[in-house]
Structures are given as C-alpha cells and as structure tokens.
N, CA, C and O atoms as a GROMACS GRO file, in nm:
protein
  588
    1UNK      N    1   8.486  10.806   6.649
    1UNK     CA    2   8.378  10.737   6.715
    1UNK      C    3   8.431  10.680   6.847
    1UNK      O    4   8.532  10.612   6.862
    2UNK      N    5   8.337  10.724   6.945
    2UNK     CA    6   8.438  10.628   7.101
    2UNK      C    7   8.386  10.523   7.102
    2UNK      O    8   8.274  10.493   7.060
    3UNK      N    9   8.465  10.460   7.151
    3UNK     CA   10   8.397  10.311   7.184
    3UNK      C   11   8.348  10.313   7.347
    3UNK      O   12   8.394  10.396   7.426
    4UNK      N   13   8.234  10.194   7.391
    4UNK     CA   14   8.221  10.184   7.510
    4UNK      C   15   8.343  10.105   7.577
    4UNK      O   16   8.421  10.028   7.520
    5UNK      N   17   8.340  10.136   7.691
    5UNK     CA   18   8.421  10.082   7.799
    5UNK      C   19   8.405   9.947   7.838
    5UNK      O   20   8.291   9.948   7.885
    6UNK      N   21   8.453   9.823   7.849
    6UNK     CA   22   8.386   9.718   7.951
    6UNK      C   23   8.536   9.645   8.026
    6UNK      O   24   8.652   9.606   8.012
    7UNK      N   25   8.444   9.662   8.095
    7UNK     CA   26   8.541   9.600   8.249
    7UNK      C   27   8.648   9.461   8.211
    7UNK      O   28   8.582   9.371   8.159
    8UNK      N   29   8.750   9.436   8.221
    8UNK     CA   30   8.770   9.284   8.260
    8UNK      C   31   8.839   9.278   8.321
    8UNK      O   32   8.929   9.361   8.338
    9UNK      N   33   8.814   9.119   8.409
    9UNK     CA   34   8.872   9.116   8.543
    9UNK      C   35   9.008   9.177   8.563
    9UNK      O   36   9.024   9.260   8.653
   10UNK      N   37   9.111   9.139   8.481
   10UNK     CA   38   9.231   9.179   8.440
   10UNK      C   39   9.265   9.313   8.524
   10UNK      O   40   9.357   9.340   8.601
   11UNK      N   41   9.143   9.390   8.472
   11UNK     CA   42   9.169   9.553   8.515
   11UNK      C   43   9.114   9.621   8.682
   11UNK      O   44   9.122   9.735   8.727
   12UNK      N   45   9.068   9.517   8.732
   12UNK     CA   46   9.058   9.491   8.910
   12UNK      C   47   9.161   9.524   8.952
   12UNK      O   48   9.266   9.483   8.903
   13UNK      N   49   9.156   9.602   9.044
   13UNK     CA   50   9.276   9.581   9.110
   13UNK      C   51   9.458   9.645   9.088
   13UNK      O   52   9.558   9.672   9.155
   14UNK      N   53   9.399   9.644   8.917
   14UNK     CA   54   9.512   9.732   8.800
   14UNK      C   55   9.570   9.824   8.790
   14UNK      O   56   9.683   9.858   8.822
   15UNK      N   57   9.404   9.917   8.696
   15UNK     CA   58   9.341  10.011   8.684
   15UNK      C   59   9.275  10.090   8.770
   15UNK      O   60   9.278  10.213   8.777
   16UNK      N   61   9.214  10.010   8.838
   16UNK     CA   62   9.054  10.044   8.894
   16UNK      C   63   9.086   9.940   9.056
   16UNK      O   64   9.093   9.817   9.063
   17UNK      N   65   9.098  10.030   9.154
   17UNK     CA   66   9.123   9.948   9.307
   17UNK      C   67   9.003   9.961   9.358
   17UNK      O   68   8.920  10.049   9.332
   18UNK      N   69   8.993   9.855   9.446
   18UNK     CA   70   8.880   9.889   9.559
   18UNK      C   71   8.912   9.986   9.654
   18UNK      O   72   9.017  10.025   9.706
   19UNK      N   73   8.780  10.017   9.665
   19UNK     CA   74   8.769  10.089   9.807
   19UNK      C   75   8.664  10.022   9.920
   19UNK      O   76   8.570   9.954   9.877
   20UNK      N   77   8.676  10.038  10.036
   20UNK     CA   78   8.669  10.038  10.145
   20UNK      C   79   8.532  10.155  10.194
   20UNK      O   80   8.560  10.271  10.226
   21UNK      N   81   8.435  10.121  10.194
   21UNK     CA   82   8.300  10.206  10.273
   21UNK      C   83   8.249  10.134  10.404
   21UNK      O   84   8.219  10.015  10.412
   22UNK      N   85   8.244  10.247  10.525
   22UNK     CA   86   8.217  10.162  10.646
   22UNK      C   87   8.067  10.262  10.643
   22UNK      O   88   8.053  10.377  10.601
   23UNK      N   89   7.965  10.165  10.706
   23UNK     CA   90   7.814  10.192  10.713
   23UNK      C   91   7.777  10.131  10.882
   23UNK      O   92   7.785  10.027  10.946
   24UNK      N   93   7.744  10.237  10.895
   24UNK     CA   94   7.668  10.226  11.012
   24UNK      C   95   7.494  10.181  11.036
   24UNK      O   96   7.419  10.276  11.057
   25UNK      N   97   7.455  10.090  11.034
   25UNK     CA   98   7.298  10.019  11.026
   25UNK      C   99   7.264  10.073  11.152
   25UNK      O  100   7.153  10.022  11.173
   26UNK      N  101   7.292  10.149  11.256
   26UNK     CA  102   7.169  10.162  11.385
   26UNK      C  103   7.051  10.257  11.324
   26UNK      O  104   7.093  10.339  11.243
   27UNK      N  105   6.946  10.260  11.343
   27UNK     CA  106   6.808  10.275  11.310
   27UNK      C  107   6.788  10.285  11.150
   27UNK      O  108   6.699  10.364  11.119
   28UNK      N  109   6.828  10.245  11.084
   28UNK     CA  110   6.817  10.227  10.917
   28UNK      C  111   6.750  10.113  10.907
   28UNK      O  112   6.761  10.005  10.964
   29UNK      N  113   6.652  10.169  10.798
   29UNK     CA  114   6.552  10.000  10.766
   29UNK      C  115   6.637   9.881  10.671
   29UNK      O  116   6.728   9.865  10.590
   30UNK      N  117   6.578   9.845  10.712
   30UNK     CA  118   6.676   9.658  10.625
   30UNK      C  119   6.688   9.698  10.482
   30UNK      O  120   6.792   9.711  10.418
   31UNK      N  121   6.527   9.724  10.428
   31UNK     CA  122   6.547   9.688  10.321
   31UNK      C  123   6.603   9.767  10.252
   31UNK      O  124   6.682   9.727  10.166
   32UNK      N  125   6.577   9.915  10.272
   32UNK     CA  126   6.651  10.013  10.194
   32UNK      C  127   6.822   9.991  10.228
   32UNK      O  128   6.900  10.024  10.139
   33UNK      N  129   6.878   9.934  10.363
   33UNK     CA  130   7.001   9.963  10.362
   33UNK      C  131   7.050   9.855  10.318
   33UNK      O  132   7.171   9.867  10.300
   34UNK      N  133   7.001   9.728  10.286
   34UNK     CA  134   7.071   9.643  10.190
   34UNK      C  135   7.039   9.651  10.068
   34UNK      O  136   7.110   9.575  10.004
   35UNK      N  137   6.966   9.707  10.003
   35UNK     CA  138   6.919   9.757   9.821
   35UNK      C  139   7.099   9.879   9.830
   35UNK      O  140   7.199   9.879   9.759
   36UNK      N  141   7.072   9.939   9.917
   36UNK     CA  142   7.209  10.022   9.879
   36UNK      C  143   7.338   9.970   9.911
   36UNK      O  144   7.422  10.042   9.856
   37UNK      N  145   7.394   9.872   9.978
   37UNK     CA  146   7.488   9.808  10.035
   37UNK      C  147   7.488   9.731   9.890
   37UNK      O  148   7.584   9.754   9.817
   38UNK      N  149   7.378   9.632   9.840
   38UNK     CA  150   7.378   9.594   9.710
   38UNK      C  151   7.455   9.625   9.637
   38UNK      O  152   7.551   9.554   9.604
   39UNK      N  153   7.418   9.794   9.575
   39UNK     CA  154   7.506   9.854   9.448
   39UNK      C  155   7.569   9.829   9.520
   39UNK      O  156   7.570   9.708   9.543
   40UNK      N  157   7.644   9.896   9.588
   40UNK     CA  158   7.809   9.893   9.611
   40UNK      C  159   7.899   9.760   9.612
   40UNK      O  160   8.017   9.744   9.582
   41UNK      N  161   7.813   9.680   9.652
   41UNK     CA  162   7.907   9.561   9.615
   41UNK      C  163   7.882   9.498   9.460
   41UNK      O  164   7.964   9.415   9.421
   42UNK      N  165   7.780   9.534   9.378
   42UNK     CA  166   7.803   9.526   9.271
   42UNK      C  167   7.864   9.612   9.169
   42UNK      O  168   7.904   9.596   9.054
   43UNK      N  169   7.857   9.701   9.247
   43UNK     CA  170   7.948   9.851   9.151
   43UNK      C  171   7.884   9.909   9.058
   43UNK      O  172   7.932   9.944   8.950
   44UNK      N  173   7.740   9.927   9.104
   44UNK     CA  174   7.659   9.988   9.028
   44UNK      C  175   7.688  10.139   9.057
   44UNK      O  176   7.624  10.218   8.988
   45UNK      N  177   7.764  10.185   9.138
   45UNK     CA  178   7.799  10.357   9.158
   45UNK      C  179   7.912  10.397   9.109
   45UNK      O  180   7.951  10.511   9.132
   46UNK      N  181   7.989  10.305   9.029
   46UNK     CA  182   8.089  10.340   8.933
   46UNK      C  183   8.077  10.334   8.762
   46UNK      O  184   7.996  10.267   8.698
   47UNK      N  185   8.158  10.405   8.722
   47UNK     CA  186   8.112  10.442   8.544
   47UNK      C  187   8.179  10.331   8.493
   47UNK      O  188   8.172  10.319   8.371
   48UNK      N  189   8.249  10.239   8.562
   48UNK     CA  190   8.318  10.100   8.482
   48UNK      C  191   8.196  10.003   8.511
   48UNK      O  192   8.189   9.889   8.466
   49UNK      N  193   8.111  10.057   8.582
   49UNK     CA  194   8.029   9.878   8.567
   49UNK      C  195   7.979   9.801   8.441
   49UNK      O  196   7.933   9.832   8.331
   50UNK      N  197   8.011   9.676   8.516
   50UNK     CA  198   8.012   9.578   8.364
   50UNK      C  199   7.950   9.472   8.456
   50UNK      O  200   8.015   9.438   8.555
   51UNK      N  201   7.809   9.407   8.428
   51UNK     CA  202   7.749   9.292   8.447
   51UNK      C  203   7.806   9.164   8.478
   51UNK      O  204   7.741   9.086   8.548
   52UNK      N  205   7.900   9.138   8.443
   52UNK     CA  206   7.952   9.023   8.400
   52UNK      C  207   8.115   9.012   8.491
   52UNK      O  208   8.189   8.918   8.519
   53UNK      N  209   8.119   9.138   8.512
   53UNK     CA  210   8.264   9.115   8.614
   53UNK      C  211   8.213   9.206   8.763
   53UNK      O  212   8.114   9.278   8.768
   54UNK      N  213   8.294   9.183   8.857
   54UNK     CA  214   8.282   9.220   8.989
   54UNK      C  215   8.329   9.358   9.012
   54UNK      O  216   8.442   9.343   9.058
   55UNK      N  217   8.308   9.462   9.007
   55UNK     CA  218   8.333   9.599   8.952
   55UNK      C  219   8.366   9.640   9.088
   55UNK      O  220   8.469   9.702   9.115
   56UNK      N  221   8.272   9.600   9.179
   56UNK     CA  222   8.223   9.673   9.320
   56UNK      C  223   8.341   9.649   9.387
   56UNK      O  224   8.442   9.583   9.364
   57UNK      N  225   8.292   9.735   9.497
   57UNK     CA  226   8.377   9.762   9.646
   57UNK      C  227   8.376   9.707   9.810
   57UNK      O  228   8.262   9.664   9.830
   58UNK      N  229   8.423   9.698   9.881
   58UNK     CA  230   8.405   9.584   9.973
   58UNK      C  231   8.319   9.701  10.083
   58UNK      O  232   8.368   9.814  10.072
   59UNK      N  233   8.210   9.693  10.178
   59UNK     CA  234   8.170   9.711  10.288
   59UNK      C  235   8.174   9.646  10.422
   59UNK      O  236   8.140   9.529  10.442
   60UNK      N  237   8.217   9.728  10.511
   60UNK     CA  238   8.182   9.697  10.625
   60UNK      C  239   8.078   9.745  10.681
   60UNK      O  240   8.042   9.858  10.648
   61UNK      N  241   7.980   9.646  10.813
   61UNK     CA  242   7.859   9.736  10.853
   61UNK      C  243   7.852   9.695  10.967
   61UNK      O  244   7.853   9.577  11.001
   62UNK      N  245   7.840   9.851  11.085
   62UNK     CA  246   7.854   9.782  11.167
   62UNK      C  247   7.727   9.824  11.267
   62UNK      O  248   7.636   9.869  11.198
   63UNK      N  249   7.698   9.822  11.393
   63UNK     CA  250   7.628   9.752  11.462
   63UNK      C  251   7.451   9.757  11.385
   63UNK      O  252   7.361   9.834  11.352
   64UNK      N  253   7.485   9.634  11.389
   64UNK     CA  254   7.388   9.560  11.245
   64UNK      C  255   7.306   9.482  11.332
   64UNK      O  256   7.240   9.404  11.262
   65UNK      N  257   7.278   9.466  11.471
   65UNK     CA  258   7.170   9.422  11.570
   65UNK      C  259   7.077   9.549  11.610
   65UNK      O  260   6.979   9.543  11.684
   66UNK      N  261   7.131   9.674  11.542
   66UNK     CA  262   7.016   9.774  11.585
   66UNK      C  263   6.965   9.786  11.444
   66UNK      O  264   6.955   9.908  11.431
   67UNK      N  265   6.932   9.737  11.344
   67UNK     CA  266   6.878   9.800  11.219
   67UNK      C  267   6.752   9.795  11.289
   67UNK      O  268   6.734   9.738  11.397
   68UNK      N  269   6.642   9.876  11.202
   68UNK     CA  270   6.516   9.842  11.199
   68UNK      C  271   6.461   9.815  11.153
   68UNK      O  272   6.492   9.780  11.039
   69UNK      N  273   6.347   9.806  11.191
   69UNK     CA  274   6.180   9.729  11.123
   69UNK      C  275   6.110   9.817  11.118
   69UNK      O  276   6.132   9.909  11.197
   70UNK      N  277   5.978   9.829  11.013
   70UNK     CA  278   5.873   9.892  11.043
   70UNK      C  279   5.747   9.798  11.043
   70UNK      O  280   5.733   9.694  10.978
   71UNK      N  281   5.656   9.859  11.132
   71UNK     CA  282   5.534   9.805  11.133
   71UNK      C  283   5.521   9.648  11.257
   71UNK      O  284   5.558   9.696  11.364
   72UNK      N  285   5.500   9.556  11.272
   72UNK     CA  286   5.493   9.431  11.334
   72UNK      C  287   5.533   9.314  11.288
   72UNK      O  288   5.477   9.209  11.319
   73UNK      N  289   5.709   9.330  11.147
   73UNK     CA  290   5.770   9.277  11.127
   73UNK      C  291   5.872   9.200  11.201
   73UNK      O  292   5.942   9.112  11.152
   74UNK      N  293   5.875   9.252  11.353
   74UNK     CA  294   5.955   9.171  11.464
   74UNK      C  295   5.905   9.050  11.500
   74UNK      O  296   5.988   8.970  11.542
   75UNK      N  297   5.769   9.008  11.495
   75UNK     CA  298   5.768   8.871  11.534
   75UNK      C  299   5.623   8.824  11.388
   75UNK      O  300   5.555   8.722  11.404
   76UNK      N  301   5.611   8.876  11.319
   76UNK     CA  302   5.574   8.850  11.210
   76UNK      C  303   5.648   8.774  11.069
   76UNK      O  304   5.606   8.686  10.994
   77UNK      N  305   5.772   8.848  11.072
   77UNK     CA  306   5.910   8.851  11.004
   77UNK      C  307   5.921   8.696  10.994
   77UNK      O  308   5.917   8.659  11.111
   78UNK      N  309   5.934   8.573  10.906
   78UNK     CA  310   5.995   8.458  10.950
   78UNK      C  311   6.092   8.434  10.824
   78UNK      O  312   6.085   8.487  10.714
   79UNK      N  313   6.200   8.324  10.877
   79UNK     CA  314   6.311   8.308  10.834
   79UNK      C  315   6.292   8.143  10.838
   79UNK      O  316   6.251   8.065  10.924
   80UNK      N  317   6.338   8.131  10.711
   80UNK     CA  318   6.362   7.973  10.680
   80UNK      C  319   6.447   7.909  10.704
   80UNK      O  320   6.548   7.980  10.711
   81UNK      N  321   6.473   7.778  10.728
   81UNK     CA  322   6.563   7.706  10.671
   81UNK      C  323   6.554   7.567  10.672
   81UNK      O  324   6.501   7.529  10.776
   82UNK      N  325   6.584   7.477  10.597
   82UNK     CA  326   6.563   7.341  10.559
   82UNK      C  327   6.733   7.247  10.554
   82UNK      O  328   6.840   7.248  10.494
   83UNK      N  329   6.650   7.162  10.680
   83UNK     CA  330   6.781   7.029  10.701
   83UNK      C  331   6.809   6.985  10.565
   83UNK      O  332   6.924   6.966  10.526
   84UNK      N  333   6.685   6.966  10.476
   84UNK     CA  334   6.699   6.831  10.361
   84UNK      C  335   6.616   6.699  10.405
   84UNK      O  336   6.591   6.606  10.329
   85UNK      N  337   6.579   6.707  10.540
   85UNK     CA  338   6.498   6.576  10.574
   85UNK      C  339   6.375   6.606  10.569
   85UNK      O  340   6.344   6.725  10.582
   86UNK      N  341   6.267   6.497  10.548
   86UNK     CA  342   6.124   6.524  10.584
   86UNK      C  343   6.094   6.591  10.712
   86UNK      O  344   6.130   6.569  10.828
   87UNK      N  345   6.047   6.645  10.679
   87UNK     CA  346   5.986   6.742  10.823
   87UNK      C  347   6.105   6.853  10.896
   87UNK      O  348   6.092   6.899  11.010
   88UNK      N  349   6.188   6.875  10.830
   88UNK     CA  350   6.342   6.956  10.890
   88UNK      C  351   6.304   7.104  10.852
   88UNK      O  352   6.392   7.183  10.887
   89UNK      N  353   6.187   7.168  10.784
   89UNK     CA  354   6.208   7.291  10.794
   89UNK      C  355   6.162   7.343  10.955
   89UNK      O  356   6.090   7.296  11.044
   90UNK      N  357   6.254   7.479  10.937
   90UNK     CA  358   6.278   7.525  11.094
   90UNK      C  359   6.260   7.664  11.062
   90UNK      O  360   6.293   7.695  10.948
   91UNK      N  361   6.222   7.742  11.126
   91UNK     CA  362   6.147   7.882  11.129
   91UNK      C  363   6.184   7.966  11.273
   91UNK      O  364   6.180   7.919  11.387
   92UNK      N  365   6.217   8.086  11.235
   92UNK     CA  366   6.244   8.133  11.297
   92UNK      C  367   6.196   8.317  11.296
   92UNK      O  368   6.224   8.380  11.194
   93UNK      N  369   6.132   8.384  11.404
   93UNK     CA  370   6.159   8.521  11.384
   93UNK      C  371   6.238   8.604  11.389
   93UNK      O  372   6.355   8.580  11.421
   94UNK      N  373   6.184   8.753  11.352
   94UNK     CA  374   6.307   8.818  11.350
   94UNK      C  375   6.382   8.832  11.487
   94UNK      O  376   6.499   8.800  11.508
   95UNK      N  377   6.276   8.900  11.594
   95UNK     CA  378   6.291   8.871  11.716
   95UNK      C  379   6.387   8.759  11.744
   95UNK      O  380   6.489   8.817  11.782
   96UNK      N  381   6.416   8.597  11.745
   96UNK     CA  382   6.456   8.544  11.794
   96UNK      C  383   6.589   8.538  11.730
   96UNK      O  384   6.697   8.527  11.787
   97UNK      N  385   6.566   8.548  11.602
   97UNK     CA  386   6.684   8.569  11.507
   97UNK      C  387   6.821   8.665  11.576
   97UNK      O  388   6.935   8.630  11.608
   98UNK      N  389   6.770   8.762  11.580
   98UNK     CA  390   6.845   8.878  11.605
   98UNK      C  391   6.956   8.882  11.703
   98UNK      O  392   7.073   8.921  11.701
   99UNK      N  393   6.842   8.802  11.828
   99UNK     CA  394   6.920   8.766  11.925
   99UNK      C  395   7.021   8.650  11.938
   99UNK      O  396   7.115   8.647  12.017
  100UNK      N  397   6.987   8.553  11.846
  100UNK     CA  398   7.099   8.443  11.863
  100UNK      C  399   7.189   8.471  11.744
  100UNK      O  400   7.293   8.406  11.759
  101UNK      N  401   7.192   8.556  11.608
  101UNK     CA  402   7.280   8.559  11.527
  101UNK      C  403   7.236   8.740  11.452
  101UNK      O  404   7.166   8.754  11.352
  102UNK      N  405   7.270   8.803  11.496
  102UNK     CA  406   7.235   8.936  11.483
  102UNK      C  407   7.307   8.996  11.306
  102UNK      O  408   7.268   9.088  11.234
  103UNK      N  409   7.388   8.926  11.292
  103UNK     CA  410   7.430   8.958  11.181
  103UNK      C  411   7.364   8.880  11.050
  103UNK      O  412   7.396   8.932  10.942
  104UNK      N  413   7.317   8.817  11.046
  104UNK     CA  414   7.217   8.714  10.950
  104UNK      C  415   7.118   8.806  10.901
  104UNK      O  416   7.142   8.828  10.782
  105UNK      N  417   7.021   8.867  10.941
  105UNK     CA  418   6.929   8.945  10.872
  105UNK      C  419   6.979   9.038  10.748
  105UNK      O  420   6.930   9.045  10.635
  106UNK      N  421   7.056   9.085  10.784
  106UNK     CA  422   7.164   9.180  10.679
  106UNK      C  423   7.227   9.114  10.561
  106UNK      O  424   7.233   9.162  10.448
  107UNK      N  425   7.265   9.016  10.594
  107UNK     CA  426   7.368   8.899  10.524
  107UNK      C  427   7.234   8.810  10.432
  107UNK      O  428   7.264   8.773  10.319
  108UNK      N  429   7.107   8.782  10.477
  108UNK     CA  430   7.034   8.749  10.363
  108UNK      C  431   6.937   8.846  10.276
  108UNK      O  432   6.864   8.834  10.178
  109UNK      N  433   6.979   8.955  10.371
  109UNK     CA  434   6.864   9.102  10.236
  109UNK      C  435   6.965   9.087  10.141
  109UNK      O  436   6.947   9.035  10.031
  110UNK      N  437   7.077   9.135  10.184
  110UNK     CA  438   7.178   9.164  10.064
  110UNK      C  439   7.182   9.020   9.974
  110UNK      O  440   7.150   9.017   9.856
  111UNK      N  441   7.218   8.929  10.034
  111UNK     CA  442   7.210   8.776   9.943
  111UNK      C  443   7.150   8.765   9.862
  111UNK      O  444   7.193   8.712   9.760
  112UNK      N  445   7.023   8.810   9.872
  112UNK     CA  446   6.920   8.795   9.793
  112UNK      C  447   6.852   8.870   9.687
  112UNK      O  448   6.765   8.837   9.607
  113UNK      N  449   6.939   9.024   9.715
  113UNK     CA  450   6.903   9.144   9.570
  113UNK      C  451   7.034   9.140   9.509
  113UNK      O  452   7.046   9.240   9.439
  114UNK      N  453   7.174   9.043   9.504
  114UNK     CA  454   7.249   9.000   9.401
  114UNK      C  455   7.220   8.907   9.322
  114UNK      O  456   7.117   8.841   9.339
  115UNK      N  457   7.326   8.880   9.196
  115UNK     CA  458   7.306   8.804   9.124
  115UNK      C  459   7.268   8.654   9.215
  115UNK      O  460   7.319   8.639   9.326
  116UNK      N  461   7.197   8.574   9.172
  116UNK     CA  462   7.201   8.373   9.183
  116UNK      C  463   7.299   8.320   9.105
  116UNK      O  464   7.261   8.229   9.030
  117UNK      N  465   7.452   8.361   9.100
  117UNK     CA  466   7.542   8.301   9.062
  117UNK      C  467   7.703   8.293   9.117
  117UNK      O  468   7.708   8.341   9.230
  118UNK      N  469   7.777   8.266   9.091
  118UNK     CA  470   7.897   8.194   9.122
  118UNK      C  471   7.949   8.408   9.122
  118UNK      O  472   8.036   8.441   9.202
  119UNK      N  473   7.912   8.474   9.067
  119UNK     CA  474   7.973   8.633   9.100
  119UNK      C  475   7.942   8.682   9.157
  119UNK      O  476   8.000   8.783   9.196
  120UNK      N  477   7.788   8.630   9.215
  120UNK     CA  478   7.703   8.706   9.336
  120UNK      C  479   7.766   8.676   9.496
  120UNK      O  480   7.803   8.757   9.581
  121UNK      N  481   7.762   8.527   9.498
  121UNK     CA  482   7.874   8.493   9.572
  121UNK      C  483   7.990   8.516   9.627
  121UNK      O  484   8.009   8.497   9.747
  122UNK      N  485   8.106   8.571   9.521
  122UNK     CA  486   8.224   8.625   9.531
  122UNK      C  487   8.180   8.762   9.508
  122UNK      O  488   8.281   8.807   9.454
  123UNK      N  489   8.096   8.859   9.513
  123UNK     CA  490   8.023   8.992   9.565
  123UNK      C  491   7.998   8.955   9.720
  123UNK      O  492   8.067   9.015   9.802
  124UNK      N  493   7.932   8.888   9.753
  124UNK     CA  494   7.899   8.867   9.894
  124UNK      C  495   7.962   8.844  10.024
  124UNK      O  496   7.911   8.859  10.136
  125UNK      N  497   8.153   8.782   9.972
  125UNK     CA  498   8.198   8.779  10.077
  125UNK      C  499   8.297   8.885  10.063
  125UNK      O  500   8.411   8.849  10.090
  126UNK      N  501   8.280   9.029  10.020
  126UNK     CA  502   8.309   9.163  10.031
  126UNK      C  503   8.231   9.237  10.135
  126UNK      O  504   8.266   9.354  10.151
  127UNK      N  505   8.143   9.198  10.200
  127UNK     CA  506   8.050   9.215  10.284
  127UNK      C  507   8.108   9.159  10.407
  127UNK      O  508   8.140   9.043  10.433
  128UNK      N  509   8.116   9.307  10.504
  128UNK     CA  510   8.203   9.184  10.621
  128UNK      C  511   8.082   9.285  10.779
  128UNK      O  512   8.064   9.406  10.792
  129UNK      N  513   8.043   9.201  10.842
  129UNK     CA  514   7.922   9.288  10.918
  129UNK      C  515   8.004   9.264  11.089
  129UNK      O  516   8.090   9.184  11.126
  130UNK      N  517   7.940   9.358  11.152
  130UNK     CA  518   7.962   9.361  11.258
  130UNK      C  519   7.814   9.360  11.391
  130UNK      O  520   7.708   9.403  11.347
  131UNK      N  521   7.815   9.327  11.494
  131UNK     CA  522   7.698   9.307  11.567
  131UNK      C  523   7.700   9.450  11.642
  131UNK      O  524   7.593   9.506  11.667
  132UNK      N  525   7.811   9.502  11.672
  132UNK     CA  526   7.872   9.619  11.773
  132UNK      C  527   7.937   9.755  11.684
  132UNK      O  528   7.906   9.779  11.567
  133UNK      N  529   8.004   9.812  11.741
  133UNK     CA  530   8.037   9.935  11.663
  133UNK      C  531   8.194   9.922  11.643
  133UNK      O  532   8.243  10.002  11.563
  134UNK      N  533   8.312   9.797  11.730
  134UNK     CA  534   8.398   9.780  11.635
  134UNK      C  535   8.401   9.691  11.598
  134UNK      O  536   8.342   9.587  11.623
  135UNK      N  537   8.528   9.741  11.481
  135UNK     CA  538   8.557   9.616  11.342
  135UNK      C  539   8.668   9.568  11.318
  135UNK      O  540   8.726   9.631  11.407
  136UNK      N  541   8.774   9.489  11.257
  136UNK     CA  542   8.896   9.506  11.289
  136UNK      C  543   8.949   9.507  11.106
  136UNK      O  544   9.022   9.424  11.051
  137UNK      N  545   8.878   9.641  11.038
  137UNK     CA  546   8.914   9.694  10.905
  137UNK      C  547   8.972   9.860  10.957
  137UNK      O  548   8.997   9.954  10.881
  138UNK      N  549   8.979   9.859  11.053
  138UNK     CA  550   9.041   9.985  11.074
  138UNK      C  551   9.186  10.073  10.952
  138UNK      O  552   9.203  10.188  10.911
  139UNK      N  553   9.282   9.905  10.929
  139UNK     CA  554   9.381   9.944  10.861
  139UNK      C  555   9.365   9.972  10.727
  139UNK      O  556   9.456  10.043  10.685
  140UNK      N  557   9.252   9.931  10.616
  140UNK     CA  558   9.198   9.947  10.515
  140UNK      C  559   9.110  10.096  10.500
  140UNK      O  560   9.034  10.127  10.408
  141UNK      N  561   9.145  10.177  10.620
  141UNK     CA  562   9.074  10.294  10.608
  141UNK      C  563   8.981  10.322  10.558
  141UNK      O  564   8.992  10.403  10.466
  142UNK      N  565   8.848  10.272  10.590
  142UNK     CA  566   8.732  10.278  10.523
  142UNK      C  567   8.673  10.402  10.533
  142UNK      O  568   8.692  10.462  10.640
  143UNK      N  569   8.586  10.472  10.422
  143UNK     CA  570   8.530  10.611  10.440
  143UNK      C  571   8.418  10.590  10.427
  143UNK      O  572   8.365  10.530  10.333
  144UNK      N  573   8.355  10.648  10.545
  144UNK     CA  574   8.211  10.660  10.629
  144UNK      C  575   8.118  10.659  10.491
  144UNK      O  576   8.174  10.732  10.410
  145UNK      N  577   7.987  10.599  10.428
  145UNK     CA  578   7.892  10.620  10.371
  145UNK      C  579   7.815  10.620  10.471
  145UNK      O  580   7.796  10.540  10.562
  146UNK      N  581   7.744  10.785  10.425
  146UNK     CA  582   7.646  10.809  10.461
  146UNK      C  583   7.516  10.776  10.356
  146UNK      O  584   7.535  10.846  10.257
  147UNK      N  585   7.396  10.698  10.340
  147UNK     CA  586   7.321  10.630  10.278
  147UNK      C  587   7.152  10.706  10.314
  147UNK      O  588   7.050  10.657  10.264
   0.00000   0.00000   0.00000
C-alpha cells in the first residue's frame, strides 16, 4: 500500500530546492497574471504540495508598470487605505497609483489570492517585482515563465 507524501518544512531546501521563475508583466492582465504568480508561490505546480507548509518558489516580475487593464478600470479601479483615524481613509486610482508606486498593484492582487495567515506572508516576500526590465536576481538564474 503507498502512502501519501506530505511536505515538512524540514524537507525545504533538503530534498526539494527552490527555484527561481522570472515573468515578464508588459501587456498581461492583472488578474490572470497574479492568480498564476499565486500558484507558484504557493507551490501549487509541484507534486509535493502540502497546505500547511510553503512548498513554492520565489518570482521575480518585471516591468510591472506596463501590466494591463481591461475595459475603464484605469480610473474606475480604486485602492484603499486607512490611517486608523476618523476620516483617514484615502483612495486612490489605478491611474494615479501606477504612477507614484507602480509596483503595488501586483503586490496586492497576489496578497490577496494567498492564504490570510502568518504562511501567506512568508509566501509573499518570495515575490520580488520590478517597475523596469532590470532586476538584480540575475545570479539566481531565473528561468523565463512563460504564463
């Protein structure tokens, strides 16, 4: 009888190394290219995934100020955020977004189709983005996903 497989941390790094995928975002839509940036940092494209441990692989993405939009999501698009004081929420579009922090749009699709916990987190800063087309992961030899 085989038994199933399950991951533990132990075997990160061990067994089982990361790899390194560099993604290129110019004209790719948000949402599909962070649903797939997702798996990979959860390691849903490997046969060891296990829920409960960090399976995945680190991405880089780079010029991540040309993704796209469809439809009249450029100044429709709004983005939150809250001081904590009465009256401190602050709003912002994508449009304006883009331009003062171009890497943020990317950094909260993906944020937000991981786990809400303390592993989603340490998934998330495997995610390293770029605004331009270089990066300085060159030495980690990352291999091109095409998505």
């Amino acid at each position: 009888m085989q038994r199933t497989y399950t991951a533990r941390n132990e075997d990160i790094g061990v067994t089982w190394d990361r790899e390194w995928f560099l993604v290129n975002a110019d004209g790719r839509p948000l949402g599909r290219l962070a649903s797939e940036i997702a798996v990979i940092l959860q390691g849903k494209h490997k046969p060891i995934y296990t829920p409960h441990v960090d399976t995945g692989d680190y991405v880089v993405v780079i010029n991540a100020d040309k993704v796209a939009l469809t439809g009249a999501k450029w100044d429709q698009k709004l983005y939150q955020r809250h001081s904590g004081y009465i009256g401190g929420l602050k709003e912002m579009s994508y449009r304006r977004l883009i331009q003062r922090r171009p890497t943020t749009p990317i950094r909260e699709a993906v944020r937000r189709m991981l786990p809400k916990s303390t592993l989603g987190r340490r998934m998330l800063r495997k995610l390293k983005i770029y605004a331009g087309p270089t990066h300085p992961h060159t030495a980690q030899n990352p291999q091109e996903l095409s998505l």
